[in-house]
N, C-alpha and C positions, 0 to 999 in steps of 0.2 A: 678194765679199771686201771691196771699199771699205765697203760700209754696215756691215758686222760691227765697220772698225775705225772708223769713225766713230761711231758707238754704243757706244762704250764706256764704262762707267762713271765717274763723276767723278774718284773716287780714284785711276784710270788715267788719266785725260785730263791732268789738273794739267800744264802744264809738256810734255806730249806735242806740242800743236801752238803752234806759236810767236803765233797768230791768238787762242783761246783766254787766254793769259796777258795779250795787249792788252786784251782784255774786261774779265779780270777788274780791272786797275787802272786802267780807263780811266774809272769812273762811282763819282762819289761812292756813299760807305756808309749804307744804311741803320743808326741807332742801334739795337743792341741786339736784332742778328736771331737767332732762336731757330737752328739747324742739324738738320735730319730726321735720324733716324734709320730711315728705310723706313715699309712699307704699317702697319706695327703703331703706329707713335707718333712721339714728336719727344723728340731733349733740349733744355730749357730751362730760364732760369733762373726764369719765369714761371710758378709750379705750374699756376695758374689758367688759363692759357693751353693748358697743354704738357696736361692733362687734358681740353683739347678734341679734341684730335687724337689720345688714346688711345683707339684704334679696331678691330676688326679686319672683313675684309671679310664682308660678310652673303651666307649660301647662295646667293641667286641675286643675285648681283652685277652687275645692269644697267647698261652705262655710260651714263653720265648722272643716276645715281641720286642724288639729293640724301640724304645720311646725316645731318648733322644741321648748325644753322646758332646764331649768336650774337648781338647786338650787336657793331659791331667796337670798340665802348669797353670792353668787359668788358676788364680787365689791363691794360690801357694808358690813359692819362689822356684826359679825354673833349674836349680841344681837338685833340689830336693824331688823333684821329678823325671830327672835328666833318667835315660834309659840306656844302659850300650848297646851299640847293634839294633836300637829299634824304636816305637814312639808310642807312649803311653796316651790313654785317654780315659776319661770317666763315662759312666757311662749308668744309664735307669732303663729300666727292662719289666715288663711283666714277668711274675713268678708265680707259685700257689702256697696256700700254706696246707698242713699237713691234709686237711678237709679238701683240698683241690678247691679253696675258694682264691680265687686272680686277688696278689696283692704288687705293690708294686716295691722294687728293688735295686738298691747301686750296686756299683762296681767297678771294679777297672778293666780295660781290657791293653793287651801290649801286643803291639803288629812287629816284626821283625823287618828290616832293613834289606832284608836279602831278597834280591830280584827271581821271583818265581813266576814259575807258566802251568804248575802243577798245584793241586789243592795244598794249603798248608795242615801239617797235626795242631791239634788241639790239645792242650791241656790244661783242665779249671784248677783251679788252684784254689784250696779249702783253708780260712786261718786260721791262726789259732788266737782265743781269747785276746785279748788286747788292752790289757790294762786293766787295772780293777774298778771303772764304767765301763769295760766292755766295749769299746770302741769302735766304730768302720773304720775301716782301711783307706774308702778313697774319700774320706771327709777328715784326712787326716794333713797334717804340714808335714808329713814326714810318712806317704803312702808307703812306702816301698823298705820300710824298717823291718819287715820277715820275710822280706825275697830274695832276698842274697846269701850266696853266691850264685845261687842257682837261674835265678832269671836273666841273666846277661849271657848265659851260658845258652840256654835256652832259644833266649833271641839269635844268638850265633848259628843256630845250627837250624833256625828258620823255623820256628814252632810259634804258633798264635798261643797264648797265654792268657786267659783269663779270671777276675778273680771275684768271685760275690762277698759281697757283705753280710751276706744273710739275711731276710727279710726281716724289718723289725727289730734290727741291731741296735743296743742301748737303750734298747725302751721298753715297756709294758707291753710289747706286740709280739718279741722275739718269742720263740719257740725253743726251750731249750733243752737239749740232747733228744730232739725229738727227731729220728730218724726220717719219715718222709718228706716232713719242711725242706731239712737240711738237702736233701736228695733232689729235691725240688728245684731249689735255686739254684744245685752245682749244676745240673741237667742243663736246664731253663738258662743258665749263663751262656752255658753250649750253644743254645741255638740262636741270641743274640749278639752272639760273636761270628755268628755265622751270616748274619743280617746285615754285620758292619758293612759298608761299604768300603770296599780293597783290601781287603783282609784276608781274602782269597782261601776263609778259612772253609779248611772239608770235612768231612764226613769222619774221620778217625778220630775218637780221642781217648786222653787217659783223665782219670780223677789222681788228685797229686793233694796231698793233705797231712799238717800236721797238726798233732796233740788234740783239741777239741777239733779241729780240720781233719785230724785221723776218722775219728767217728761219722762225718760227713762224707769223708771219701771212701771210706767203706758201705757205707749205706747205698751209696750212690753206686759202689757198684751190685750191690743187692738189688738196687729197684731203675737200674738206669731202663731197663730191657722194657717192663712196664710203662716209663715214663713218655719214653721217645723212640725205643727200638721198633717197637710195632709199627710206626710208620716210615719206616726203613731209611729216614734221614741220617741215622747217627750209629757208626761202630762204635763200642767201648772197645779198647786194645787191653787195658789192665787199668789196675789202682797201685799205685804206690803210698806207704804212710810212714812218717816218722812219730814213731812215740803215741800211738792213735789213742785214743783212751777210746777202750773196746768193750773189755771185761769191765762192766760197771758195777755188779756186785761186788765183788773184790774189791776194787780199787774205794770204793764206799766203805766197807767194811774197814780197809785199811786205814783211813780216816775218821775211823771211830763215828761214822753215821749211823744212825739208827731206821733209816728207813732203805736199804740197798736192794730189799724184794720189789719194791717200785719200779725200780731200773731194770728188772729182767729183759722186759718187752723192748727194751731199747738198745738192747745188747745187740751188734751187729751178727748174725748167724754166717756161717760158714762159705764164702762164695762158691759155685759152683765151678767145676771142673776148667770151663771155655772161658773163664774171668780171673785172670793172672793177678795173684798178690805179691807185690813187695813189703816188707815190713821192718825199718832200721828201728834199733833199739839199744839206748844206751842202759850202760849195768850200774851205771851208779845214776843214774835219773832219781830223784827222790819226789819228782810230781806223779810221774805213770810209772809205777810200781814195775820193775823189770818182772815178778812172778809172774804178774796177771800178762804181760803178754807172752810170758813162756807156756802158760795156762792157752789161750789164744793161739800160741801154735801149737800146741801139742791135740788141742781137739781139731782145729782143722784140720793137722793131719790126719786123724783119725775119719777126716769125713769128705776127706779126697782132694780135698783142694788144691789149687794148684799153688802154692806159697811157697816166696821165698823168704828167710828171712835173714837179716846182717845184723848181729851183736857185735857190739862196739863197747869194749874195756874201756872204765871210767870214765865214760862220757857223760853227760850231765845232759839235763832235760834241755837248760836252753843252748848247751854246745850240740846237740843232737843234728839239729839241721846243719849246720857248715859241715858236721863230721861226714855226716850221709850223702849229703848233693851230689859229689862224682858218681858216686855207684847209684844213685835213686835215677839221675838222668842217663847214665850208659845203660839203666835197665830198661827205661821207657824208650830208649833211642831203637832198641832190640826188637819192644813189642811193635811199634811202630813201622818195622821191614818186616815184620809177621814171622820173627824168628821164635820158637818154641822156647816157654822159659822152663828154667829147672825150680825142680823140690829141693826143697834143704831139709829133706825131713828124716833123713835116717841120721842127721847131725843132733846127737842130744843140746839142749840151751842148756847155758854156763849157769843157771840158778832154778831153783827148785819152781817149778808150776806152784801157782795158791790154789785157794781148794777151790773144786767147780761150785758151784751154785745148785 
């Protein structure tokens, strides 16, 4: 019953959990973001644009299925797209939603410049909220407004990049904090970035995700093994997250919501031993309650996981990602040589754990 109500539709969610409405005003807006309208299309004020996404799904609707891709400068001016080190593009994909029913999905994806003869890494890249309509990212004039520092950094060192929007973004279709969607599309991005042509992308990758993107990239590394490992296309190497919103009780509760027993089921559980956590986290963040993710590492530790975690004095929720990026990517550069990562877990966190649930 909790996952039925935590999966609810956007247009039901609004204003339903008090955690939810922090999201949505907590992170600067994307200028000029299109709003889906479901698996058929988008409204937008961009014909050019909104004509990419007019789509419907193909008979056998494979998830992962790359449907069709662009330049990400077509419609939007070509600075606000400009990439260093590499070449953006948009891009519609088969996805599932939490039921494993085929819906269809944007996104971006970003090829790196640098001449390889070897499979490139992968890393999906989870966002966070975007505005308060909730925004995509590549239906945006201004895609690339939460990928820096880090994505140029990225493209440098020759990593494929890709970013979902989440199926049903902006609309009554989204799925919200519903862990298998979300795990869905970060997956299912994976394998349509591996469909691009010259993209040269392989088999390895990480989940990379912040704030509402945390909880996506944690999920995804809970259920990637289900989703796609069985048919031995795809290593996960680790997940990294800044500022994840995890502990959803807490963080509900801390907002004076009244319904945070709802959120249990959606709470991301403990990754297993062979699935490496990173976890940055600012102490003065006043969106993701620094307890709840001292709470968050303190039971993973308890339940073996292999986490790291980097607390960052007075950092703020939206300075969180510039502050984390060197260390979030020298950590995935690590998993990515298959070098073993460390525990930071006999290091007590700088603030008190909130209460468990």
């Amino acid at each position: 019953m909790a996952r039925v109500i935590a999966g609810r539709s956007l247009g039901r969610r609004y204003g339903r959990y008090a955690l939810m409405l922090a999201l949505l005003v907590s992170l600067p807006a994307c200028s000029s973001v299109a709003r889906v309208s479901g698996q058929g299309g988008i409204h937008t004020s961009n014909s050019s644009i909104g004509k990419f996404y007019a789509a419907d799904l193909p008979l056998s609707a494979i998830p992962g299925t790359l449907i069709r891709s662009e330049p990400l400068s077509y419609g939007i001016s070509a600075s606000a797209a400009k990439v260093p080190f590499g070449n953006g593009y948009r891009i519609l994909y088969v996805s599932q939603n939490s039921n494993g029913v085929a819906v269809l999905c944007g996104g971006m994806l970003f090829v790196p410049n640098l001449p390889t003869s070897a499979p490139r890494p992968v890393v999906a890249w989870a966002h966070p909220v975007i505005g308060p309509n909730n925004g995509a990212p590549s239906r945006s004039a201004t895609p690339l407004a939460s990928m820096e520092p880090w994505l140029s950094e990225m493209m440098r060192r020759g990593w494929v990049v890709v970013a979902t929007d989440y199926s049903g973004v902006g609309s009554n279709d989204q799925q919200w904090l519903n862990g298998a969607a979300e795990a869905r599309d970060v997956v299912n991005s994976v394998l349509a970035a591996r469909a691009f042509r010259n993209s040269k992308a392989g088999s390895s990758w990480a989940a990379w995700g912040y704030s509402y993107g945390g909880h996506a990239a944690l999920w995804s590394g809970e259920l990637a093994g289900s989703l796609a490992g069985n048919t031995g296309e795809l290593h996960l190497v680790g997940v990294a997250t800044v500022a994840p919103v995890a502990e959803l009780v807490p963080l509900e509760n801390a907002y004076g919501g009244s319904l945070a027993a709802s959120l249990l089921a959606e709470t991301p559980p403990p990754l297993p031993p062979n699935v490496p956590v990173f976890i940055a986290q600012g102490t003065a963040d006043h969106t993701v309650i620094p307890s709840t993710t001292a709470l968050l590492e303190d039971q993973w530790c308890r339940a073996g996981s292999t986490i790291t975690v980097l607390w960052m004095p007075k950092v703020t929720h939206r300075g969180a990602v510039a502050a984390a990026s060197q260390t979030a990517v020298n950590w995935l550069a690590d998993r990515f040589k298959g070098q073993l990562a460390r525990r930071t877990c006999n290091t007590s966190p700088p603030v008190k754990p909130a209460r468990a649930p």
